[in-house]
Each structure stands twice: as structure tokens, then as C-alpha cells.
C-alpha positions in Angstrom: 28.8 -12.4 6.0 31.5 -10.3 6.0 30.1 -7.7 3.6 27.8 -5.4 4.0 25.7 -3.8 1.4 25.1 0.4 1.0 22.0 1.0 -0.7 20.1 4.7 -1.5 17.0 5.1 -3.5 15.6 7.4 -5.8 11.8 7.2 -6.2 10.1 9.1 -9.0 6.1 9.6 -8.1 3.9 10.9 -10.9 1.7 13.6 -9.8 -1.7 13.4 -10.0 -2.6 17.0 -11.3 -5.0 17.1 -14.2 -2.7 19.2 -16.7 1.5 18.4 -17.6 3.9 20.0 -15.7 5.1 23.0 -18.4 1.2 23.2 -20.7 -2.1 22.3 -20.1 -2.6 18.4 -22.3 -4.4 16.0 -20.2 -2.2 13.3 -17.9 -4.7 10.5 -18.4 -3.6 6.9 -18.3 -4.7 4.9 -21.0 -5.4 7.5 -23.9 -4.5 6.5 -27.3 -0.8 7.2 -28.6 0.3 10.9 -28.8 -3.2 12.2 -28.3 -2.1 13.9 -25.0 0.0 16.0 -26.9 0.6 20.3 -28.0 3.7 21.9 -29.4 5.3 22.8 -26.0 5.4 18.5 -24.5 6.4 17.8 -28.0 9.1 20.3 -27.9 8.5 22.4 -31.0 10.6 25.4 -31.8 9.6 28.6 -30.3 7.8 27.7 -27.4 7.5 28.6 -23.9 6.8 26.2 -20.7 4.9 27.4 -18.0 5.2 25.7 -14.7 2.2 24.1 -13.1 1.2 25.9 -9.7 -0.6 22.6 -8.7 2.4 20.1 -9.1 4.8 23.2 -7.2 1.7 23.0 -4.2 2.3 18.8 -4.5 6.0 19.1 -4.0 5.5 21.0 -0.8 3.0 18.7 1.0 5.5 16.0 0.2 8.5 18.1 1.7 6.4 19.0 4.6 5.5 15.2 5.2 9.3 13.9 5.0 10.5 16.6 7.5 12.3 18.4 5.0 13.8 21.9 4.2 11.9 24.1 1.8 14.2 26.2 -0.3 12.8 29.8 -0.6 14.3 29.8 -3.9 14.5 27.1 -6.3 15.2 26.8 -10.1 14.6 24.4 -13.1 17.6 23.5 -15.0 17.9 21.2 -18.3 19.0 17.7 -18.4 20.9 17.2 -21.1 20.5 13.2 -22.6 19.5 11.8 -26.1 16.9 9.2 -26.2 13.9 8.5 -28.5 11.2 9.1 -26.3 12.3 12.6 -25.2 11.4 15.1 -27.9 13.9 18.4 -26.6 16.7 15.9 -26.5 16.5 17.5 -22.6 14.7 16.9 -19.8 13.2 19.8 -17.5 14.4 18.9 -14.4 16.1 20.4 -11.0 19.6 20.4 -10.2 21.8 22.8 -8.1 18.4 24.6 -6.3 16.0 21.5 -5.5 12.7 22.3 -4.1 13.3 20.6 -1.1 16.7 18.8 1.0 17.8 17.5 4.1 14.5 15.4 5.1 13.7 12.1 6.4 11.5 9.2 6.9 10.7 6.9 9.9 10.2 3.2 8.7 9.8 0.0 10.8 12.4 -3.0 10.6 13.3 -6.1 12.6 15.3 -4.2 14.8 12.5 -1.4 15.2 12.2 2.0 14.4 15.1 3.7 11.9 15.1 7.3 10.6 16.5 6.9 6.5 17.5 10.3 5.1 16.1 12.5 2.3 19.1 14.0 0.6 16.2 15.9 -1.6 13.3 16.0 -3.5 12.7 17.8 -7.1 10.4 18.4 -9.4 10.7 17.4 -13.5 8.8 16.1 -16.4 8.3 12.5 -17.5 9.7 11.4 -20.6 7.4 9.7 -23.5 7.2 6.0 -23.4 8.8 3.1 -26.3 6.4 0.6 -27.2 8.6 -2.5 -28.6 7.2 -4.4 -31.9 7.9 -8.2 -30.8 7.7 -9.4 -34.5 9.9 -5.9 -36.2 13.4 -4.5 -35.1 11.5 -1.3 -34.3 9.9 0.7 -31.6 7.3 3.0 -31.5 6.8 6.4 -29.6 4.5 7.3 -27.5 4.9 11.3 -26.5 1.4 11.0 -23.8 3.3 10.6 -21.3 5.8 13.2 -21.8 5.8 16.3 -19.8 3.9 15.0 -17.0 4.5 16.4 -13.4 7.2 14.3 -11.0 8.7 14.4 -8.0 12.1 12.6 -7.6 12.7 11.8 -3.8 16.7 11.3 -2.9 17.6 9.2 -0.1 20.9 8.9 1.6 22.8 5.6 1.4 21.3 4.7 4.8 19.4 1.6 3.8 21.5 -2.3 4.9 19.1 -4.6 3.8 16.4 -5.0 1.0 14.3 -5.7 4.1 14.6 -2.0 4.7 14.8 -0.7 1.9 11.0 -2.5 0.7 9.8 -1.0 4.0 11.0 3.0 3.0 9.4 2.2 -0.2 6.0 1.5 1.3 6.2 4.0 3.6 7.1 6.6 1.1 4.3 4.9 -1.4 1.6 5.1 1.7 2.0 9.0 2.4 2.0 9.9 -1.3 -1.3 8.3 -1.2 -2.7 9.7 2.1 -1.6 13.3 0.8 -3.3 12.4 -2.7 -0.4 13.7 -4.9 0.0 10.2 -6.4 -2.0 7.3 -6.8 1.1 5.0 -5.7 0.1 2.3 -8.9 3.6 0.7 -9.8 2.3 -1.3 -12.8 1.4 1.8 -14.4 4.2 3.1 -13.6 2.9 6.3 -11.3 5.1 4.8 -8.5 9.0 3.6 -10.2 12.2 3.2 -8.3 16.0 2.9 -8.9 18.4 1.6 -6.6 21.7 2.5 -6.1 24.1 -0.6 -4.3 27.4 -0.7 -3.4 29.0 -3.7 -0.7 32.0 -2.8 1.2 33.7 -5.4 4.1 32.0 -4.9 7.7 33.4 -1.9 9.5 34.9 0.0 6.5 34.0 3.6 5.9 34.5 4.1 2.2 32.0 3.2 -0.2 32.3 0.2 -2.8 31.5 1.1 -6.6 27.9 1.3 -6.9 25.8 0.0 -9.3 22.1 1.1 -10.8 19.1 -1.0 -10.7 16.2 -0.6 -13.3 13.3 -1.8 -14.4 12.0 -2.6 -11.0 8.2 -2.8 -10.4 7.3 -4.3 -7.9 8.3 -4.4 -4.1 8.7 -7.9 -4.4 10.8 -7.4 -7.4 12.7 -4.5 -5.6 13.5 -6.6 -2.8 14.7 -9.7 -5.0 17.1 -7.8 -7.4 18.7 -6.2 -4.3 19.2 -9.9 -2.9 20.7 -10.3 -6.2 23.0 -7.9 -6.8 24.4 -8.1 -3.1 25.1 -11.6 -3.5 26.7 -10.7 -7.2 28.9 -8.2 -5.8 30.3 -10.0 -2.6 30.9 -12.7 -5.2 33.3 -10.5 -6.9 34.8 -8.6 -4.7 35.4 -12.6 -2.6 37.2 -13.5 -5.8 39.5 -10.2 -5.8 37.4 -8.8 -8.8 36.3 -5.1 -9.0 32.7 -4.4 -9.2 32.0 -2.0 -12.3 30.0 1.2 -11.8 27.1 0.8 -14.2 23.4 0.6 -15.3 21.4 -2.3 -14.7 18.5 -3.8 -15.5 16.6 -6.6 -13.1 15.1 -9.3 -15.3 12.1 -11.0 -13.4 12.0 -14.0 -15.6 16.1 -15.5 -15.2 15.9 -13.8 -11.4 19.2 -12.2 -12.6 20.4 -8.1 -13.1 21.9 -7.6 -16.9 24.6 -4.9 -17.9 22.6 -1.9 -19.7 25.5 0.8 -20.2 28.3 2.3 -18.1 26.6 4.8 -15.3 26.4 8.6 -16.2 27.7 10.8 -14.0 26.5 14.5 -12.8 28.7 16.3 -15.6 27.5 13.7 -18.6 24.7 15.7 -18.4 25.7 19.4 -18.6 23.1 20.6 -16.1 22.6 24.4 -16.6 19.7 26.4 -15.9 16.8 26.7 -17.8 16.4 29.9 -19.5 12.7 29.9 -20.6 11.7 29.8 -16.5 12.8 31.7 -13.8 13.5 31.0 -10.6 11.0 30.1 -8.2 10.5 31.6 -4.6 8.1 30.5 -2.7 6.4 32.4 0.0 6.4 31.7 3.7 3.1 32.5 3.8 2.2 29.9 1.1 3.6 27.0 3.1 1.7 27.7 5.9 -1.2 27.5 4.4 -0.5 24.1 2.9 0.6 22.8 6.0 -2.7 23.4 7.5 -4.5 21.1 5.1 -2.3 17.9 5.9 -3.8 15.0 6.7 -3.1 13.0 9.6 -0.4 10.6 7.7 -0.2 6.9 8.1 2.6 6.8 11.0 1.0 8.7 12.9 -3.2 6.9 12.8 -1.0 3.6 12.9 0.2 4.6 16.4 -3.0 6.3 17.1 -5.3 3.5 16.3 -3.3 1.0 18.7 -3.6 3.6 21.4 -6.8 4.9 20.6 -9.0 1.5 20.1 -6.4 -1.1 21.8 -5.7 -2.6 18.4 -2.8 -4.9 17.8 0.1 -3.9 15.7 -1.4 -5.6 12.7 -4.5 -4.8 12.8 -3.9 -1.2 13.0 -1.2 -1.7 9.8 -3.3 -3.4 7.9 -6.0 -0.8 8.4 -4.2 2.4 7.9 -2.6 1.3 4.6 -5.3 2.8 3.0 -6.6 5.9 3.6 -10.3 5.2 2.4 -9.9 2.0 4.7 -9.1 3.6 7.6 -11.9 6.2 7.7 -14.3 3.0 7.1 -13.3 1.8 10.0 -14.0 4.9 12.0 -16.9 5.4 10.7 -18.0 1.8 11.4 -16.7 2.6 15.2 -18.0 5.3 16.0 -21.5 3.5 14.9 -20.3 0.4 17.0 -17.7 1.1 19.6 -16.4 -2.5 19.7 -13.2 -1.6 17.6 -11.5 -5.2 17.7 -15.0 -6.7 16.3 -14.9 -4.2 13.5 -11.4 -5.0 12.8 -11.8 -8.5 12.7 -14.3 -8.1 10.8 -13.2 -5.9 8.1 -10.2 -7.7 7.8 -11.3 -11.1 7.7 -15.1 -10.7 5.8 -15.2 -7.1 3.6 -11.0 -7.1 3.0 -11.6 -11.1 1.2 -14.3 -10.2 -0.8 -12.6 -7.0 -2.5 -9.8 -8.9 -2.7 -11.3 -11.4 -4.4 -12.9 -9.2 -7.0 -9.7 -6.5 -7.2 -11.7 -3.7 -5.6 -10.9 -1.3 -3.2 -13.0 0.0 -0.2 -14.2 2.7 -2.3 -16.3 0.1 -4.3 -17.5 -1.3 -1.6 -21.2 -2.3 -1.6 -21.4 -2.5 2.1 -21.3 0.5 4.0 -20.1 1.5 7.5 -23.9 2.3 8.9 -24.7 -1.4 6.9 -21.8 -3.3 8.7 -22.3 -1.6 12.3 -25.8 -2.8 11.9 -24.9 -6.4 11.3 -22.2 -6.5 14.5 -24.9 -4.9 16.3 -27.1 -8.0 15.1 -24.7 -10.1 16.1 -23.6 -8.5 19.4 -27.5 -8.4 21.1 -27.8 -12.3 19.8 -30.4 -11.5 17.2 -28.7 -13.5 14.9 -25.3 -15.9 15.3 -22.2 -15.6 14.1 -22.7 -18.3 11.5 -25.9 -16.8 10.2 -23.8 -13.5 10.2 -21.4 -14.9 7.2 -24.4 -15.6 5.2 -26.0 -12.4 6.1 -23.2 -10.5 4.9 -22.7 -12.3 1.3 -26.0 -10.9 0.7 -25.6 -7.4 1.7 -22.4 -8.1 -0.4 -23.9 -8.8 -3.4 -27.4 -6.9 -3.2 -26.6 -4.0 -0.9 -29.4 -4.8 1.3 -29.3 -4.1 4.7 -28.6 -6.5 7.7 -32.3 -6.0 8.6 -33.7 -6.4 5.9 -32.3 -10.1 5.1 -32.7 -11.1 8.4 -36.4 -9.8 8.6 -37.1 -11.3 5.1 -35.6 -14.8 5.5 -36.7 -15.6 9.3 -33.4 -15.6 10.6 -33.5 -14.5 14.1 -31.7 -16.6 16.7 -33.9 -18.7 18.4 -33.0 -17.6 22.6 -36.2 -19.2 23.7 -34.8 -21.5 26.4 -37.8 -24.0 27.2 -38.1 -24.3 23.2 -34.2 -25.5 23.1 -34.3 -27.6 26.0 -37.1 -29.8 23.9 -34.8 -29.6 20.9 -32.0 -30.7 23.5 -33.7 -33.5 25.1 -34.5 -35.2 21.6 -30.6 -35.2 20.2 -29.6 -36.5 23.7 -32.2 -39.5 23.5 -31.3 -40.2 19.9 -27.5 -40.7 20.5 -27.4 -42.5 23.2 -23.7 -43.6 22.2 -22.4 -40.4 22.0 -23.9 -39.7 25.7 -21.8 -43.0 26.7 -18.7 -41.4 25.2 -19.6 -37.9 27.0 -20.0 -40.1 30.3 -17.1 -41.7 30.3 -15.2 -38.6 29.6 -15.0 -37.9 26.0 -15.9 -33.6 26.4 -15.1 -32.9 22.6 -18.5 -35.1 21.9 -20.4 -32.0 23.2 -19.5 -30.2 20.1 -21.5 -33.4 18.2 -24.2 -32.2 20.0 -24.2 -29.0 19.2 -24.1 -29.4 15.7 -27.3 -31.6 15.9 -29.1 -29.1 17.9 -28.2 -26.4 15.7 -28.9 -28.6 12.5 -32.6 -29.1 13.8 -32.8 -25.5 14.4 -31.4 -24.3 10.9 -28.5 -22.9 12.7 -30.7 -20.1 14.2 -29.8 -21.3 18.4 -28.3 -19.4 20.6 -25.3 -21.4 20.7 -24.2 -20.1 24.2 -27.9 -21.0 25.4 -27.5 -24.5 23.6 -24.1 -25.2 25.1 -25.3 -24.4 28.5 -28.5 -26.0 28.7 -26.3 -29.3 27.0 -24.3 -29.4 29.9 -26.8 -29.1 32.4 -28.7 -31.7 31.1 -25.6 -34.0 30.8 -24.7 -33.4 34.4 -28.6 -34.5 35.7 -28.1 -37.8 33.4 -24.7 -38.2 34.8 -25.5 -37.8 38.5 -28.8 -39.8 38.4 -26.1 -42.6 36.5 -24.2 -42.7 40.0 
């Protein structure tokens, strides 16, 4: 309690263009080993890169959405590091002139609203990926991946909590998505973050020696190896030890960080321009236009959709976390302008069923004009709420339409009231126990009864209609029991 930790991020997004970031080889996931591959990715003699116009137009639209700087002019440099997977023995990356600095980000805590800073954002290449043999002391390379298109995203050390610093990461993760530069999939790796932590006592100003976390997945995994090495630190530092700046690696299985090597610093790598490309400058003009085809990002509809349709905080998060979701539910809306209906609907009905088969709204086999015509059923008491549910496993699985299951299968709520009251009358004079109980003041028996009257209907009364005419015929056996 008397520590506090000091924690900045750097997130590296792989860009979903359809061509590497210095030659034209596909960036498809999932290919077969180094069959993504040319002379220039694998690093050959004699080549020349040539950077990708589409990945430069995706670093923009991610400066523009984190309120940062554009530089005019920026410049690739070489990262100089020696590591199987990375065939120049240097990665192309950005150093001294970043595309892009001095941003930030809005994310919601505890406490409310924070800004978290952007020192920068560059652009670089992916390295290749090392495939382990379990039963050999050998690994093997996959070159694929290298060359293809990232962004690196710098925060500042303003993050306190893993709390916080799991909410920047979604945030981040949520407008990468919404500008479609990167599909956000941490598993495969499109979406992978390191975390620099330090701890220092409450109220001091310097930093403590930081350490790096790697091999972090997950945001629950990101959240837990913070937990982790906050806890490990204070211990340390509680005991008079000093905490070693260093590498390490979170290991999901033992819950625990591991040593990996000491941490590099700026110089270990000999940054110094790249001279096969020159610098880039990037046009006023050119920026503008980008920033005209930006969509509305998810801050903004999340604060727009509670305004707008009167939606509760949770609703409108849960709706806006996907882009594809969100324009469902408008779409559904403006079909049937009952937004909370929809919302409950979607979240409780469509969202369990996708979820249940790993799908996204995209798969989806209802439609917006299919679902608005099911509330719509259910809203001018054609059809109950009950009969809905089953209603809508059908469309589910066939892709019928409300209609068209309701039409085929009789299932239009009975609202005939002299028919009901018939119906009524029988269940009251066979239970004439339960109509003791409801005399003598037992009023949760009424919900007996209408589970009888709705059983000899086949769950097609109006149950507002049945609960009425109950009462009313309760009351006349009541009184005329006086």
C-alpha cells in the first residue's frame, strides 16, 4: 500500500493491407511455412524495399484517431538485433522521425474518465515466427510472417493500475477495428503488447527500474502478469533489494513472470537511417483527405447511443464494441424505434447464440428487417413473448422469417376475450384449493393460474388479457364469498 506502480505500453498492431510492408508477398494467416516469401522479406543481397502507400495511409488514420501530431517528414531507420527469425539481422523500423507523437487516448476507469498519453506511433516490419520441436532441441523458421506492415503505438508511463491499463488496451484494440487497419485477434497475434513496470513509494517523483513484460496475450493475461510483477517488485524493494532492469516473460501456466535477458537499451541497437528509402513527407493535402473518411469511433457512438436512444451505459458498451454490431442495431431501430427492446434483445437472444457457436454478427442468420419483424410481432400482441424465444430459434437456424413460422405453425396469440374467459372459468373450477389459498390471501397463486390457462392454450394467451380477466373473476367469487 505504500507503493505505487508506473506502467507504459507499447502495442504492436498488424496491419491489415494485402501486400508486406517493403514487397508485394501476400500477409495471409495460416499459409504454409515460407510460402509468403520473395528475395526482398527474405533479405537477399541486392535488393531494394519499397514502402507500402497503404500501410503509410493506416498509420495516419490511427494518428488522426489518437489525437496525435503527424510529422511532415518522417524516415525509416534499421534496427540493428540478431535473432533467427529475422533474415537482414535488422529490422526496418522508425526511430529518431516517427510518423506520428504527442497523442492520446480517453479510457474509462473506476474513478471515471483519464486521458493516457501517446508518446508515438511508428511504422516497421514483423519479424518471421520460431516454431519449437517439443520432442528435438531445435526450432524451425517460419519467414511468412516477416515483413508484414506494423504500427507500434508508445504510451507514456501514465497508467497506475492493470485495471487501467486492460481498459487503454481495449480501447486502443476497439478503434483499430472500427478504422479497419487491424483485425484486433490477439491469439493470432495481429494485436500483441509489452509492458513496461516500474513501482516507486507513494508521492515520489523518480521512477523505479522498470522491467519488460512479454509474451502476453490476452487482456486477462495482461492484467494478471501486471498484478504479478507489482506485487514481485514491492516485495523487493520491502525487503531493501533492488529490482533489475530486464526482459520478462509471463508464464500463464505457474501464474508467475521468468527472467528472459537483461533489457536493451536505445544504443544496443545502433539505430541509423535506412539508406535504401528515403525520407518520407507527407502532404497536407493527403491528410485531409483521410480524415474525411473516418468513421464515427467507438467513444464517441458509446456516448451517442446513450444520448441518442436513452440506453444505459452497458447496453450502449456492449453494443458499440463491435462495429458490425452497432450498425445492426441501427438498422434494427430505425425498422423498430423501440431501441431498449432491440437492445435487450440483441444482447440477451442473437449475442448467446453467436456466442455459443463462435460467430460474429457478420454470420448472423437473422437479419435486422427479420428481428424488427419479430419485436414488431411481439409488440402488437400477435404473438407472446414466450412464443417469441421459440420463434426466434427457428429463424436462427432456418433463416425464415418471423411471419412465416408464425403463419405456418398457428401461433398467433389468442386476444379473444370471451374465448379466455371460458378457458378461465374451467382452471378456476378445477382447483378449487388454489382458489382457497388466493382467498385467503396467497396472491403469488395467481401465477398457478396462469400457467394452467396458458398450458390449455399452448401458451398462445394474451397473458395481460389472462391476468386481467383472472383477477376479475377472483374478485366476483370473492365478493359473492362475503
Amino acid at each position: 500500500m505504500n507503493y505505487e506502480a508506473v506502467i507504459g505500453l507499447e502495442v504492436h498492431i498488424q496491419l491489415l493491407t494485402n501486400t508486406k510492408m517493403f514487397c508485394g508477398c501476400s500477409t495471409k494467416f495460416g499459409m504454409p511455412p515460407n510460402t509468403n516469401v520473395c528475395p526482398i522479406c527474405l533479405g537477399m543481397p541486392g535488393v531494394l524495399p519499397v514502402p507500402n502507400k497503404k500501410a503509410i495511409e493506416f498509420a495516419i488514420r490511427l494518428a488522426l484517431a489518437t489525437n496525435c501530431t503527424i510529422s511532415p517528414v518522417n524516415q525509416f531507420a534499421r534496427k540493428n538485433y540478431f535473432y533467427p527469425d529475422l533474415p537482414k539481422n535488422y529490422q526496418i523500423s522508425q526511430y529518431e522521425l516517427p510518423i506520428a507523437e504527442n497523442g492520446w487516448l480517453e479510457i474509462e476507469t473506476k474513478n471515471g474518465a483519464r486521458k493516457i498519453g501517446i508518446v508515438r506511433i511508428h511504422m516497421e516490419e514483423d519479424a518471421g515466427k520460431l516454431i519449437h520441436d517439443e520432442n528435438k532441441p531445435l526450432s524451425y523458421v517460419d519467414f511468412n510472417r516477416a515483413g508484414v506492415p506494423l504500427l507500434e503505438i508508445v504510451s507514456q508511463p501514465d497508467i497506475r493500475t492493470p485495471e487501467e491499463a486492460t481498459s487503454y488496451l481495449k480501447t486502443l484494440r476497439d478503434i483499430v477495428v472500427y478504422l479497419d487497419i487491424c483485425d484486433g485477434n490477439m491469439e493470432e497475434g495481429s494485436f500483441r503488447c509489452d509492458a513496461n513496470i516500474s513501482v516507486r513509494p507513494i508521492g515520489q517523483k523518480e521512477l523505479g527500474v522498470k522491467t519488460e513484460l512479454k509474451n502476453i496475450n490476452s487482456f486477462k493475461n495482461i492484467q494478471k502478469a501486471l498484478e504479478f510483477e507489482i506485487r514481485r517488485q514491492t516485495a523487493l524493494l520491502e525487503r531493501g533489494e533492488e529490482v533489475i532492469q530486464e526482459t520478462r516473460l509471463w508464464d500463464p501456466a505457474k501464474g508467475i513472470t521468468v527472467g528472459m535477458r537483461t533489457k536493451e537499451e536505445a544504443h544496443d541497437y545502433r539505430y541509423f537511417p535506412d539508406p535504401d528509402l528515403v525520407p518520407i513527407a507527407i502532404d497536407k493535402s493527403w491528410i485531409e483527405e483521410i480524415e474525411k473518411t473516418l468513421p464515427e469511433l467507438p467513444g464517441p457512438k458509446r456516448k451517442r447511443f446513450v444520448q441518442q436512444y436513452k440506453l444505459p451505459e452497458y447496453d450502449a458498451e456492449v453494443l458499440t464494441s463491435d462495429k458490425n454490431l452497432a450498425n445492426f442495431f441501427e438498422e434494427v431501430v430505425s425498422l423498430f424505434p423501440k431501441p431498449k427492446m432491440v437492445s435487450n434483445w440483441i444482447m440477451s437472444e442473437l449475442l448467446r447464440k453467436l456466442n455459443e457457436e463462435g460467430c460474429s454478427i457478420s454470420d448472423s442468420t437473422i437479419s435486422a428487417s427479420n428481428l424488427a419483424e419479430l419485436l414488431e410481432l411481439i409488440d402488437d400482441q400477435t404473438i407472446s413473448g414466450k412464443i417469441a424465444k421459440s420463434v426466434f430459434e427457428e429463424m436462427y437456424e432456418t433463416g425464415k422469417r418471423a411471419s412465416t413460422i408464425v403463419e405456418e405453425k398457428g401461433l398467433k396469440q389468442v386476444t379473444d376475450a370471451d374465448f379466455l374467459e371460458k378457458v378461465v372459468s374451467e382452471v378456476i373450477k378445477e382447483n378449487p384449493k388454489e382458489v382457497e389459498k388466493y382467498l385467503k390471501g396467497a396472491e403469488k397463486v395467481i401465477g398457478f393460474f396462469v400457467g394452467q390457462v396458458m398450458k390449455k392454450t399452448q401458451g398462445k394467451a394474451n397473458p395481460r388479457l389472462v391476468n386481467e380477466l383472472l383477477r376479475n373473476k377472483l374478485k366476483e367469487i370473492k365478493n359473492d364469498s362475503v
